[in-house]
N, C-alpha and C positions, 0 to 999 in steps of 0.2 A: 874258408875262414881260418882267419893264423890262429895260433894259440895263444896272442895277446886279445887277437878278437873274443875268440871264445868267452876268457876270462871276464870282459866288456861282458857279456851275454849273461855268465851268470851272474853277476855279482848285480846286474840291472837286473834280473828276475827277482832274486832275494828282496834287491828293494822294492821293485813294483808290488811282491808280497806286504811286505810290513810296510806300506803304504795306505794301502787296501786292508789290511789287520788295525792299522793305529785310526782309519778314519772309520771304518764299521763299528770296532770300540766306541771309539768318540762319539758315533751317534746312537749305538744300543747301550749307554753305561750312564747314567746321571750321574755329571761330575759333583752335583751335591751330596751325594749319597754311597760314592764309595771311597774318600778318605785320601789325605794328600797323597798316599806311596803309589796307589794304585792310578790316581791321574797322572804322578810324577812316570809311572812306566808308561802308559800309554804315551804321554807325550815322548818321552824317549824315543819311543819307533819311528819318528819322523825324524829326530838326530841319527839314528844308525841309518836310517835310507839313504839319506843323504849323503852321510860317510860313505856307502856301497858305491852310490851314483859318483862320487869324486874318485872312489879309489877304481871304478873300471875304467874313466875317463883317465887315470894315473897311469893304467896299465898299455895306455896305446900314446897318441902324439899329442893328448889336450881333448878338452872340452870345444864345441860350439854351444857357448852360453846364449841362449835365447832372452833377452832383456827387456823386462815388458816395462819398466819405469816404477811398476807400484814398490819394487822391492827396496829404496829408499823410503817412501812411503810406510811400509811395514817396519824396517828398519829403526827409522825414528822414532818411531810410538813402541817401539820392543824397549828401545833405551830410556825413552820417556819411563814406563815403564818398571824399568831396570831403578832408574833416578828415584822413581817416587818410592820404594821400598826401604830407602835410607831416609825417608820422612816419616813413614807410617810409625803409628805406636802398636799396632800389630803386627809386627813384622813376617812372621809366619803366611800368614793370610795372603798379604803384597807378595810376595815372594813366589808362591801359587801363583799367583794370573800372570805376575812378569813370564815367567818361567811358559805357561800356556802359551801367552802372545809370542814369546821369543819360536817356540816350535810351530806354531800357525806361520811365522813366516818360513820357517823351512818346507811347513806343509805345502804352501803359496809353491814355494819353487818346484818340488816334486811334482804335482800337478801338470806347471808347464814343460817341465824338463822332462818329465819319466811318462806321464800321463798320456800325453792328448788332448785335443778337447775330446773324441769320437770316448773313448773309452771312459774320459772323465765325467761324460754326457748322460752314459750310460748306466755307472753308478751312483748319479746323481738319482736318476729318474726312478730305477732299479729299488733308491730308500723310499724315494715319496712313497712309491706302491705298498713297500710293504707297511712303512711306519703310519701310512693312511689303513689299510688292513688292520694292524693293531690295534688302533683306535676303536672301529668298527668292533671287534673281537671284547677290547674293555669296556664297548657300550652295553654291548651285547649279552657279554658271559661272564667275564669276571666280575664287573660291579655287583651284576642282580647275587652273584657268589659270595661276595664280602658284605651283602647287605644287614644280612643278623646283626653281623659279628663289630657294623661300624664302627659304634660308639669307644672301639677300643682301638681305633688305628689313630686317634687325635682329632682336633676338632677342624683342621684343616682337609686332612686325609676322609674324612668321617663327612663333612660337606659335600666334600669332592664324587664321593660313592655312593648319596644318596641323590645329588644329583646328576650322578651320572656321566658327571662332564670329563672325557678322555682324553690324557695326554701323553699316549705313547711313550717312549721313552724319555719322556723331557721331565722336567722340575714340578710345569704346568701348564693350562692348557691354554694361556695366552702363550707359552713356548712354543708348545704344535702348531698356535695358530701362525707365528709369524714363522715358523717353517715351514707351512703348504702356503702363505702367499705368497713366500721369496719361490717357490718353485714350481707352482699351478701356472702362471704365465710362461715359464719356460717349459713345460707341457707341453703347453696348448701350441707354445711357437712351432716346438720341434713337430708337432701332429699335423701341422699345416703345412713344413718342409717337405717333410718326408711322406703326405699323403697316407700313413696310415692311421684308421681313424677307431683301428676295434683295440686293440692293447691300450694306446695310449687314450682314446675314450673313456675305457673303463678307469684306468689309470684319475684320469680329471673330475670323472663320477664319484672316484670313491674321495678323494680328494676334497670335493666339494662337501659330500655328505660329512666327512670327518673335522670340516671345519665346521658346520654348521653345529654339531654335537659339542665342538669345546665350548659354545655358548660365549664366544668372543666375538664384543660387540665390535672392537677395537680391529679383530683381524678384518672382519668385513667393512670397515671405515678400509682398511691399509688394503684388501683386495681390489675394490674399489675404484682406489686411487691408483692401482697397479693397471687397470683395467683401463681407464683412463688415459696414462700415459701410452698402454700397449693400441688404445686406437690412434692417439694423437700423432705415436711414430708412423702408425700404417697411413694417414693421410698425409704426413710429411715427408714419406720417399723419397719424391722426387725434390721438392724445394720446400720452406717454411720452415724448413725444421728451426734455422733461428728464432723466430718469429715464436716459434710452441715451446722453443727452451725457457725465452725469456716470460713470457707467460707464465710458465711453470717458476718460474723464482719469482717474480714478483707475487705470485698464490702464497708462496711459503714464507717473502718476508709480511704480508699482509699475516699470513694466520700469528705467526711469531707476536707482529707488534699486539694483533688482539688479544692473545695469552697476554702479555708484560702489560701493556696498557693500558687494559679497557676491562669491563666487569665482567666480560665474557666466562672466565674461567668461574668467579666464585657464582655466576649466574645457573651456567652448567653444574658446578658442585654441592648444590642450592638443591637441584631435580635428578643428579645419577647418586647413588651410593658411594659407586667403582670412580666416580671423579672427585667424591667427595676425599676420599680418604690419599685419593692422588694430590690432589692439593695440598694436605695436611703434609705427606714426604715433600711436597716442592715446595714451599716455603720454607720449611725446616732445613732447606737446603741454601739456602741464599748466605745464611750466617757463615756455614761453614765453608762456601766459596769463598767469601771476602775474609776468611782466618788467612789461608793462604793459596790468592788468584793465580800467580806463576805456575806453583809446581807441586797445588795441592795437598791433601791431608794423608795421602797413600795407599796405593792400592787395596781393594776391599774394606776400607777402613771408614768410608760413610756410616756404617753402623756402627761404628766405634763414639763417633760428634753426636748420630743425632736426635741420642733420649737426652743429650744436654741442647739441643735448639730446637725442639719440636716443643710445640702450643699445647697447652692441655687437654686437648681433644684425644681421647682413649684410643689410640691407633700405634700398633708395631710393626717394623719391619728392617728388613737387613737390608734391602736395595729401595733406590727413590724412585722406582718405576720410570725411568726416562733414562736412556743410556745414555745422552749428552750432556744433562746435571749431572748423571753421578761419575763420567769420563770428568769434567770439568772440574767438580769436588774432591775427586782422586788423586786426579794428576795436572790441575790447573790449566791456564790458557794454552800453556807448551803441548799437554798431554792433545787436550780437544783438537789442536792445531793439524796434529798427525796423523790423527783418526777422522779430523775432517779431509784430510788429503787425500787417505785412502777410499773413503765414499765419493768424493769430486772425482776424482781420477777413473775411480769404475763409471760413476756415470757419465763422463766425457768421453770414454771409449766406446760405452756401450749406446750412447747418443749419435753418435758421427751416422753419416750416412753409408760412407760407400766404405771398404774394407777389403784386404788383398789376402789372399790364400794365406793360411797357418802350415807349416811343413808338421805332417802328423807323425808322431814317437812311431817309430820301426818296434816297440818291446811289446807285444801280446801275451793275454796272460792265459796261455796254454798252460795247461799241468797243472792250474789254483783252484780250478773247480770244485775239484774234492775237500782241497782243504779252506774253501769259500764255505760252505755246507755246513763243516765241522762248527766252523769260528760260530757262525750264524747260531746253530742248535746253544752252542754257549754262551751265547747273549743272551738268548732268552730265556737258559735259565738262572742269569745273574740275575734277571727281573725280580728277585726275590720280593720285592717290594708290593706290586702286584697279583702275586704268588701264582705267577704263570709257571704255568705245567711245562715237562719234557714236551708233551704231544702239540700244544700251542707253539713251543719252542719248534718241532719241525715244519708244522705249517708255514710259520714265517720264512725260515730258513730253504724251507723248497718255495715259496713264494719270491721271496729275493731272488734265490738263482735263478727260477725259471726265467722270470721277468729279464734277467741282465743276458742269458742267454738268446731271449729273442731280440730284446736291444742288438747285441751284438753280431749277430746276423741277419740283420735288417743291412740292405742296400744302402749306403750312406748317402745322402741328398746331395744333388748338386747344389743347391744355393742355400744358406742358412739365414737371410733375409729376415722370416721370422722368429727362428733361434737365436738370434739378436734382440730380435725385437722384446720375444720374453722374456730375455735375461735381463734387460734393462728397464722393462716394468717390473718386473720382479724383486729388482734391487730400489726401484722408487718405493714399493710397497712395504718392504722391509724397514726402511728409512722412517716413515711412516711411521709403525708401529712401533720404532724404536723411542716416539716420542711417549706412549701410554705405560710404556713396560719393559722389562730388562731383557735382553734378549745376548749382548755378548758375555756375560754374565754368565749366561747355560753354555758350557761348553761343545756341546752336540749342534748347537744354532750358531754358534762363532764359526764350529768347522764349515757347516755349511754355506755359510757366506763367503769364506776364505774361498773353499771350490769356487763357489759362483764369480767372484771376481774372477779365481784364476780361468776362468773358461769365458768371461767376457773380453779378457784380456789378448788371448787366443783365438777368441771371434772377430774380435780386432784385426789382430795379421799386421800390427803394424813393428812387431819387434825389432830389436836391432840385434843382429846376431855378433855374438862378444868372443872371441880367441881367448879361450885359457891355455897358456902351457903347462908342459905336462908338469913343471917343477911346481905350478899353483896349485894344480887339482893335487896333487901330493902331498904339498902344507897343509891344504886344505883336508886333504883324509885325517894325517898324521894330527893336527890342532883336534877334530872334530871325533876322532877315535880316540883320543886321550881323555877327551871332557866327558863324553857321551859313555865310556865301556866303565870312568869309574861313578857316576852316576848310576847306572846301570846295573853295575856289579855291587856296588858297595850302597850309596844312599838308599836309592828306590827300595830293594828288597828289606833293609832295617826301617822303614816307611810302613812298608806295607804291613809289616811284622808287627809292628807298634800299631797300628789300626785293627789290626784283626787280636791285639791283648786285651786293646781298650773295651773292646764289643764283650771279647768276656767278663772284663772286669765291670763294665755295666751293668748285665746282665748278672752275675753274681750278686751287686749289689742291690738290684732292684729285687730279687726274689729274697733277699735278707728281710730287706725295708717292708714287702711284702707278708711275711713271716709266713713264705711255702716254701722256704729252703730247710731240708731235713734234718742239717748238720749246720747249725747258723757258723757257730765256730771255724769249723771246718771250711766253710764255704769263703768267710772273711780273711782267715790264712792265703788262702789261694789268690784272693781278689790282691792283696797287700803282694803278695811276691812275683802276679802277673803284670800288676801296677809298675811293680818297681824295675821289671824287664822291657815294659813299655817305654822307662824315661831312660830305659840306656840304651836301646833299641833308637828312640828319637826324642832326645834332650829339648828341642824347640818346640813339641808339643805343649800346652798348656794344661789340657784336657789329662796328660800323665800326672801331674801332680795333684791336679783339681781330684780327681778318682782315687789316687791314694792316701790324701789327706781324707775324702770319706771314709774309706776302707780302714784307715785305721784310726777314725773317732768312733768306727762301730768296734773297732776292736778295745779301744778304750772303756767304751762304755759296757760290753760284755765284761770286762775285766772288774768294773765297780758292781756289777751283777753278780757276779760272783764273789764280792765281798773282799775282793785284793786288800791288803794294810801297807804292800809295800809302797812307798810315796814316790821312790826313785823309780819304780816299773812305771809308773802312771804320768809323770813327773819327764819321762824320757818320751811318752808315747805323748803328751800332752805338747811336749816342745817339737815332735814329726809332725804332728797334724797343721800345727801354726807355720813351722818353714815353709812345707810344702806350698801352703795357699800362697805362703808368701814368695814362691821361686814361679808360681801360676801368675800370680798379679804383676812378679816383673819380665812374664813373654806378654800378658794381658793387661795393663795398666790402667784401663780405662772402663775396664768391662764390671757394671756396677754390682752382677749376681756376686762375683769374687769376692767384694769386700763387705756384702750382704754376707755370703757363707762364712767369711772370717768373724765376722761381728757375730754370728749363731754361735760360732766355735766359744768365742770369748763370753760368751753368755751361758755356755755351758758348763764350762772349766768353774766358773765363778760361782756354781749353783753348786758345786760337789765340793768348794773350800767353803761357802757360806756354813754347809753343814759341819765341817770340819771345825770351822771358826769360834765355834760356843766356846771350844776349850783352847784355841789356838791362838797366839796371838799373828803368827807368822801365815797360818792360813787366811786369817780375816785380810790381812794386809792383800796377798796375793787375790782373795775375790776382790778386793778393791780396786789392784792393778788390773783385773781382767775386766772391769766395769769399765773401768775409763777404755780397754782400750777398745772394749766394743759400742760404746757409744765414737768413736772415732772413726773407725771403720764403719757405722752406720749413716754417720754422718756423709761420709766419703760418697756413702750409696746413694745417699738423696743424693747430694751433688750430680752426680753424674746421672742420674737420672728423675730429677724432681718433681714430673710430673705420674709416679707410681704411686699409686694409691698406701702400697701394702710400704714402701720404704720409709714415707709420712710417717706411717702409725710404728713400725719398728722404732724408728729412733724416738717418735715420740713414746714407747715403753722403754728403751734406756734410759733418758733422760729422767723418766718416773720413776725408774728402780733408786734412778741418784738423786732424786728427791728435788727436783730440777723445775721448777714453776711453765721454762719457757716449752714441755709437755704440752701442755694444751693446745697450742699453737697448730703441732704436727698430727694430733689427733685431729683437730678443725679442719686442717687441709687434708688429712685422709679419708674425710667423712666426702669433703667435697668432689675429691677425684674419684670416689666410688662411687657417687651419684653420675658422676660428667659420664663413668663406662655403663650405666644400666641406661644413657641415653644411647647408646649406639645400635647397630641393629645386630651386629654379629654378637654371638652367644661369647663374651667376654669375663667369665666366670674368672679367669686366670689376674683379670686388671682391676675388680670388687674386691672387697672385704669381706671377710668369713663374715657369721652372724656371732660369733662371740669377741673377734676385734672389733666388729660394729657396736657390739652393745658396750663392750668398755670406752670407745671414744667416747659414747652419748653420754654416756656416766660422766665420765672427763669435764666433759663438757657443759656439764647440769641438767641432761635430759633422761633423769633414772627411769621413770614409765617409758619413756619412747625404747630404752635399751629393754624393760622387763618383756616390752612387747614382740623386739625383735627376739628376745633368749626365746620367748612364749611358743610363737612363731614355727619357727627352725626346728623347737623338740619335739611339737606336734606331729610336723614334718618327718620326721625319723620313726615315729611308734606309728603312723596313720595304719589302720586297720590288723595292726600288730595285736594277740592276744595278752592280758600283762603279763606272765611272765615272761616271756617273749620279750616284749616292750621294756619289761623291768631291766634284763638284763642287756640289749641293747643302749641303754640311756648308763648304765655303770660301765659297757666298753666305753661310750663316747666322753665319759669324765675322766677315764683312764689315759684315756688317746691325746686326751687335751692340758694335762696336766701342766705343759709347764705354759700353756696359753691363760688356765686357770688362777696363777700367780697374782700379787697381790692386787687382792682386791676383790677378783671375780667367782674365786672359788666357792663363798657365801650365797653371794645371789646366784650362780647356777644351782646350787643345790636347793634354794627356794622353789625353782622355778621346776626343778626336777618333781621336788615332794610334793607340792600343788598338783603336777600332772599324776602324779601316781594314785596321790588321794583320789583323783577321779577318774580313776582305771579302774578302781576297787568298785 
């Protein structure tokens, strides 16, 4: 070996590492869950491999680029992409996925270039095992663990753990599900190559079991149909396969037209819950395709449109469960265009019949084992979410390597016939399921599609091999070393840095709000100066400004607690708290909570010069400016999201403060969208109305008994089996608590309703 080669050797080990490091990330780490800096590094490691892989091919006479066709395919949907980020009104957000997609296609290349299929095969197979193991482990052990403690993980989280339903490392557990069906057929393919039937047996067992646990009705419709396709190829071997392709499309444009045109869907949405409310996201999605069909509203920005075009049916959500509305609503007819190329493309490859040898990567990964283990043990105790153990964390992590170990000493099969065959049922299946629920979306489920292509691709063998010279692989280091080390070096770590301020400045605040913080004072200093190293840390966050605008209306309000006189200290802190929201609403503009907590703000400010005002005349003006400007900003709220119960009733109490007739109106409609959410079946407590904005609508509205009855109600509710003094004094924290809710009007008849209940406590 020359010492150009050498050089080749290492610099492809490094990458085959941080290869294998950025895709075990991507599938142990929920890219929902740990914060842009931390996806922004991880995806990095697929730009620095790929730098290694150009710059060892730099250090000898060029590349043989291996060119499988999809890489225009990924290409175009990377810029598509790139495109719709300069559309989005959240630009932050679009900028995330462009940025993922752009590193999925480098991941695409490293696969074929650095990988293998043999090796790419085997870390494929190597996750199912374990992240199917997982599942089994949080049906088993952790849930019945978290079970006490549910009620306080959220009402999602809290569902989820009461019924048990596991989703490994993913968002959820329609996630998990369309990642054992993209890979249980390619299982079963390679089990039937390769004649062995007790690893990967077990492998398909646990497989099976751990889908039937997510309780995804949706994976076994798309298993199904995977299963399906994977006999229709086994009888079409030899000839028909045209014959069973076109079959198989004429299936898919029939199901198509019956969704769009026939009662099918509201028939179904009529008898499932899970389709009820999928209808509700795909209707609310039509509007915002026809805003803008080309080139879309921008990435991740479907929940930006659609509390303004959803029907008043009490249902939220941030994705439209179908990845092809919400690709098409994103990134318009261009976007779907490219990302249908790359789904036709994989299954044209992995459809064909016959296929010619793949030349397999000469790079083994001797020497990574150790630090395979390592990685492994630290994935699983990033699971913090979970609250999986060190000890959990090795089982997996020796579970993985074992597994990949015997993979990779397993005889490799002569024919992959049926490793073909799985992989291209496997991708029908996925397809599938992409039509109930979001699946590129969870970045753990993207990568693994991304492999799957790249290994049908190379199942294939039909590539064309490409001459880089060595001046290309050079530009190509030199371009992709410059983007990638200051990314690397400078963005992602100020990233991560600002995500891991914001969790304390959270946290600080919520135990404030809480009032278990020991040192409130103290605690809100710290929150105010973590905030403020968060937004120089990372300026395009939203969530920095949003957090320190709270942090310092608690600091505001601590200071009128203590009885401040100075006007200019309060008067300085008062105009921080309003920029802030206002530098959050211009990264977030659309996002209706924002101009909801501004309009609090301004309903606050106005409540501390109303008292000022008896004697002022320049205070009363200023509560007057802070009225108008929180009915304006409330206003904004509705708008943007008009079918919220609680936005109704807020601006209909500004409008009331301003003495404003057309009040009644928003009480009316808030009375009615809190009825529309006690018809739904999920516990919606968050989309109702309290019982004391209830009872002041009815008021509003001329039904004083129907409100005394809901006050009546509710208080009973709070003392039930309380002793009175007990009861006494819980019904004085609850008037305490609710004070500025109490405001004109209500604070009489609660204290009615109070004194009646006491009188017969006595």
């Amino acid at each position: 070996m020359t010492p150009d080669q050498r050089w080749t050797a290492i610099f492809d080990r490094i990458a085959l590492f941080l290869t294998l490091l950025g895709f075990l990330l991507r599938e142990g780490v929920p890219g929902s869950t740990t914060g842009s800096g931390f996806n922004l590094f991880i995806h990095l490691l697929f730009w620095v491999a790929l730098t290694l892989w150009f710059a060892g091919r730099a250090t000898v006479g060029g590349a043989e680029y291996r060119f499988t066709g999809f890489e225009f395919a990924f290409l175009a949907f990377a810029v598509a992409a790139l495109i719709s980020v300069l559309r989005a009104s959240f630009k932050p957000a679009a900028l995330d996925q462009a940025m993922a997609w752009l590193s999925f296609l480098f991941l695409f290349v490293l696969c074929v270039q650095l990988l293998g299929r043999r090796l790419l095969l085997s870390i494929l197979l190597a996750t199912l095992f374990t992240l199917s193991l997982y599942a089994l482990i949080q049906y088993f052990l952790i849930f019945p663990a978290l079970m006490p403690d549910a009620g306080s993980q959220g009402i999602e989280m809290a569902r989820r753990i009461q019924t048990r339903e596991p989703s490994a490392t993913f968002i959820g557990p329609n996630q998990l599900a369309c990642f054992l069906v993209l890979l249980l057929p390619l299982l079963a393919g390679t089990m039937i190559d390769a004649r062995e039937f007790i690893l990967r047996g077990v492998g398909l067992a646990l497989g099976l079991v751990a889908l039937g646990l997510t309780g995804s009705f949706g994976g076994w419709v798309a298993l199904f149909c995977a299963m399906a396709t994977f006999l229709g190829l086994y009888l079409t071997r030899e000839r028909g396969r045209t014959l069973a392709v076109g079959a198989g499309v004429a299936a898919v444009v029939v199901a198509v037209a019956l969704l769009l045109w026939s009662p099918l869907l509201s028939t179904v949405a009529g008898r499932s819950h899970s389709m009820h409310v999928r209808a509700v996201y795909w209707r609310a999605t039509a509007p915002i395709i026809a805003s803008a069909p080309m080139l879309g509203v921008g990435l991740d920005n479907w929940q930006e449109h659609y509390f303004q075009t959803k029907s008043d049916v009490q249902q939220e959500a941030k994705r439209t469960h179908n990845d092809y509305l919400q690709v098409l609503a994103e990134m318009g007819a261009v976007g779907l265009l490219a990302f249908a190329a790359i789904l036709v493309l994989g299954l044209r490859k992995a459809l064909v019949r016959k296929a010619s040898p793949e030349p397999i990567s000469t790079v083994t990964p001797r020497g990574l084992i150790f630090g395979l283990v390592a990685l492994l043990v630290l994935l699983g105790c990033l699971q913090s979410a979970d609250s999986i153990g060190t000890g959990i964390a090795i089982v997996l992590g020796a579970a993985w390597t074992g597994t990949w170990l015997v993979l990779r000493k397993a005889a490799p099969p002569t024919e992959l016939t049926w490793t073909r065959i799985g992989a291209g049922a496997g991708l029908v299946g996925f397809m599938v399921h992409m039509v109930v629920d979001f699946q590129i979306y969870e970045y753990g489920v993207a990568a693994a599609l991304v492999a799957v292509l790249a290994l049908i691709a190379m199942l294939r063998g039909d590539s064309a091999v490409v001459k880089l010279p060595k001046a290309v692989c050079a530009a190509a280091t030199g371009i992709l070393l410059l983007i990638s080390s200051s990314l690397l070096l400078w963005v992602a770590p100020r990233a991560m840095a600002a995500d891991t301020e914001l969790e304390e400045v959270r946290a600080a605040i919520s135990s404030f709000e809480a009032g278990t913080s020991a040192n409130p004072t103290l605690a809100i200093s710290d929150a105010i100066r973590v905030a403020e190293s968060a937004q120089k840390h990372n300026p395009f966050n939203p969530d920095a400004y949003q957090l320190f605008a709270r942090a310092k209306f608690h600091e505001w309000s601590l200071l009128i607690k203590a009885g401040a006189r100075e006007s200019r200290t309060l008067e300085e802190t008062e105009g921080t708290v309003l920029q802030a929201l206002d530098n959050a609403l211009a990264l977030r503009p659309r996002l209706s909570p924002l101009h909801y907590e501004k309009s609090m703000a301004h309903r606050s400010f106005r409540q501390y010069y109303l008292k000022s005002g008896k004697t002022s005349e320049m205070a009363a003006a200023k509560a007057a400016e802070h009225l108008r400007q929180a009915i304006e900003h409330q206003r904004r709220a509705f708008e943007l999201y008009p079918t919220y119960c609680r936005n109704a009733y807020q601006l209909g109490r500004v409008l009331e403060m301003a003495k404003d007739p057309e009040a009644e109106t928003y009480y009316r409609e808030a009375l009615r969208l809190g009825e529309l959410a006690g018809k739904e079946l999920e516990n919606l407590d968050r989309l109702k109305l309290g019982p004391i904005a209830q009872a002041r609508c009815l008021r509003a509205v001329g039904r004083p008994f129907d409100a005394h009855d809901v006050l009546d109600r509710y208080l009973r509710s709070l003392v039930a089996g309380l002793p009175a003094d007990k009861a006494r004094d819980r019904l004085e924290r609850m008037v305490k608590l609710n004070e500025d809710e109490l405001g004109e009007g209500m604070t009489p008849v609660l204290k009615d309703a109070v004194d009646v209940l006491l009188r017969e406590l006595k």
